[in-house]
N, C-alpha and C positions, 0 to 999 in steps of 0.2 A: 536445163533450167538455170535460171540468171540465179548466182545463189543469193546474190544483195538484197539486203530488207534495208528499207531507209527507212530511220526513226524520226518519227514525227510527229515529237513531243514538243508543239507549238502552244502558246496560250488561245492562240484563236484560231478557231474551227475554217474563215474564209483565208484565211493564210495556208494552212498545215493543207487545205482542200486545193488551192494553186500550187505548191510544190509538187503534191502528188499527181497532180494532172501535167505539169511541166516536165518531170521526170521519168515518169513512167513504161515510157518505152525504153528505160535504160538500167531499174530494176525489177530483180524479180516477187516482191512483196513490201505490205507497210507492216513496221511497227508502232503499235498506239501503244504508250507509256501509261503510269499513274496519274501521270501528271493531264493529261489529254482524257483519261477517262474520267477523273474526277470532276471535271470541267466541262466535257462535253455527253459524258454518259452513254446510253445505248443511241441518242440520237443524231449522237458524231462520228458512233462508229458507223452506222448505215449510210450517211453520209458518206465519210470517206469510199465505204462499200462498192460506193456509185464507179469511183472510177476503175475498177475490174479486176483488182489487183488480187492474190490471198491476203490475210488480214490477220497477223501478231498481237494478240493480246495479250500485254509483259506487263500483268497485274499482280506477278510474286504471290500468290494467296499464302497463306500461313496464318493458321489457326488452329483449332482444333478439328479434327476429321470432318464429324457433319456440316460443319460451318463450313470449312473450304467446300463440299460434294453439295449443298445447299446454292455456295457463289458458283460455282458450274455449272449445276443446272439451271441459273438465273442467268446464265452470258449461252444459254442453245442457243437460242433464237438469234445471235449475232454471229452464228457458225463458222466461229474461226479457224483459221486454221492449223495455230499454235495460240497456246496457253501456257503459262510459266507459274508454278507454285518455287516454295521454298525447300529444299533439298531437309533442312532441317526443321523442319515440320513432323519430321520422322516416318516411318515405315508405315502406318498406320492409314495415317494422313495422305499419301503419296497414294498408296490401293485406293481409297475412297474418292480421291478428286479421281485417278486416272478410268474408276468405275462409274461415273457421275459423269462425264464429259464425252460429248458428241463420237457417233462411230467416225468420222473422221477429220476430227480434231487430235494433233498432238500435245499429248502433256508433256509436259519437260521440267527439270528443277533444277533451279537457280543452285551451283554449289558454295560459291566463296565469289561475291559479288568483285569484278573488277576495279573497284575503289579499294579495296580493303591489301594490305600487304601483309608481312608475318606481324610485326608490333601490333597494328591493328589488332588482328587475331589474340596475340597473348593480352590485349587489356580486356578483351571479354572473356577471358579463360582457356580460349584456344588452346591445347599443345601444339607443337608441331609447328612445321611451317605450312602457308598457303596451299603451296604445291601438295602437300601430305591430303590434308583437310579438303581437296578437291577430290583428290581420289577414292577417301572413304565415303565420302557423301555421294559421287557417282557409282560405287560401288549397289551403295542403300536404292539407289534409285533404279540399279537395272536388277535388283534385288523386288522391290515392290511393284514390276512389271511396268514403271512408263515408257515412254518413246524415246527418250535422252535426257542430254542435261545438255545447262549454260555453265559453261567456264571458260576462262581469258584461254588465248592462243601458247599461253608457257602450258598449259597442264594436256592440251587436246592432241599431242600425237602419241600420249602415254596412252587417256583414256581412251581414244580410237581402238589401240593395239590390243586392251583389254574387252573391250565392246565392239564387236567387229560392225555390228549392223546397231549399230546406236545411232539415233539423230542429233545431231550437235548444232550448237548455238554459240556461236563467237562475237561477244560483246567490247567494245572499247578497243576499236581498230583505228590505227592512224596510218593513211597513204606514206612509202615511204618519202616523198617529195614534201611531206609535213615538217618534216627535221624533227629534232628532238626537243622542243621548249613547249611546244601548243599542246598538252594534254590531257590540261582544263582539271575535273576531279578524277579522271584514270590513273591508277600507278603501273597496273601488270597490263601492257598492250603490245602488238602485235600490227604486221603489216595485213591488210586482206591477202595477199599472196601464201605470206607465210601462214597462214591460219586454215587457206585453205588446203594449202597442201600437206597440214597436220591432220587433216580429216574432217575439217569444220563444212556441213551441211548447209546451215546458215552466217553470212558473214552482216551481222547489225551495224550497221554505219549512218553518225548523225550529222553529226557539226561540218566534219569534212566535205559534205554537198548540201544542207541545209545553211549552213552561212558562207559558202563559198559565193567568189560573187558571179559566176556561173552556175547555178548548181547543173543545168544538163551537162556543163562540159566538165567538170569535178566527178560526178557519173558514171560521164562517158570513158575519164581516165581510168578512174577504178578498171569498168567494166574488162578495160583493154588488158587491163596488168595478171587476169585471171584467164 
């Protein structure tokens, strides 16, 4: 299985719908973002649907229990294939969506969002460093029975070791032929090589082949380096 999901969090539905059909045979899944779902709703994800792909829906839910196990059963019928709540949404929360969501659909939870680094973390009260705070929150999550979690590529060959058969999600990946300046709002990122050989399941990649000005051959380079 091709483990690349390209994100494709476009404003417009006949754009984000020509990437995915230009690309396609070169990864293995899309992701629709907040931004894409707010915008385009259930009638963009059946859309995209069209062109044959699995289908990422990294809508972070975080709420209160019923209200996330309420927004799951409201996204069946678009039967994805991953779903993303918020790790800290708590224990609670985490049973209720991952109870609430299609027999085969995976939930996963978001632990310490790839934008964020240790300062980040202490001005919302965080202790610890990033790294710390990904592992207690994966901890919670293989604790409240979901499928995995999302963390950057520094925390996934720890939480692997610890979750032998976890599904992992590795967000905010740059080619290394990217160099070091281009990485936009990421701070904690990672090569797809390297991510994947930390144990990452899925590798999310956007910008690198949605504004390459290639994107088959941007793709196709990934695809080769794995």
């Amino acid at each position: 299985m091709n483990p690349i999901y390209l994100a494709l969090d476009l404003p417009r539905l006949d754009a984000a719908l020509a990437l995915a059909q230009k690309v396609k045979g070169h990864v293995g899944g899309l992701k629709l973002g907040l931004e894409f779902f707010c915008a385009h709703g259930h009638h963009g994800v059946h859309e995209i649907a069209h062109v044959g792909l699995p289908i990422f829906l990294d809508l972070k839910l975080h709420d209160i229990p019923n209200t996330v196990a309420s927004a799951m059963q409201a996204i069946h019928v678009l039967q994805p294939a991953i779903v993303t709540v918020h790790a800290a949404g708590g224990r609670a929360m985490m049973e209720d969506a991952k109870a609430a969501a299609g027999e085969r659909t995976k939930v996963v939870a978001v632990t310490v969002l790839t934008s964020l680094d240790d300062d980040d973390l202490a001005a919302t009260g965080v202790g610890g460093s990033a790294h710390d705070q990904a592992l207690r929150l994966a901890d919670l999550a293989r604790e409240a029975g979901l499928d995995g979690i999302v963390c950057s590529g520094h925390e996934i060959g720890e939480i692997h070791k610890r979750w032998k058969n976890g599904f992992f999600v590795v967000p905010g990946l740059r080619p290394a032929e990217a160099g070091g300046g281009n990485h936009a709002d990421q701070k904690r990122i990672v090569t797809p090589r390297q991510a994947r050989d930390g144990g990452a399941s899925v590798l999310v990649i956007g910008r690198p082949i949605s504004r390459a000005e290639d994107p088959v051959a941007a793709a196709r380079a990934i695809e080769a380096t794995l």
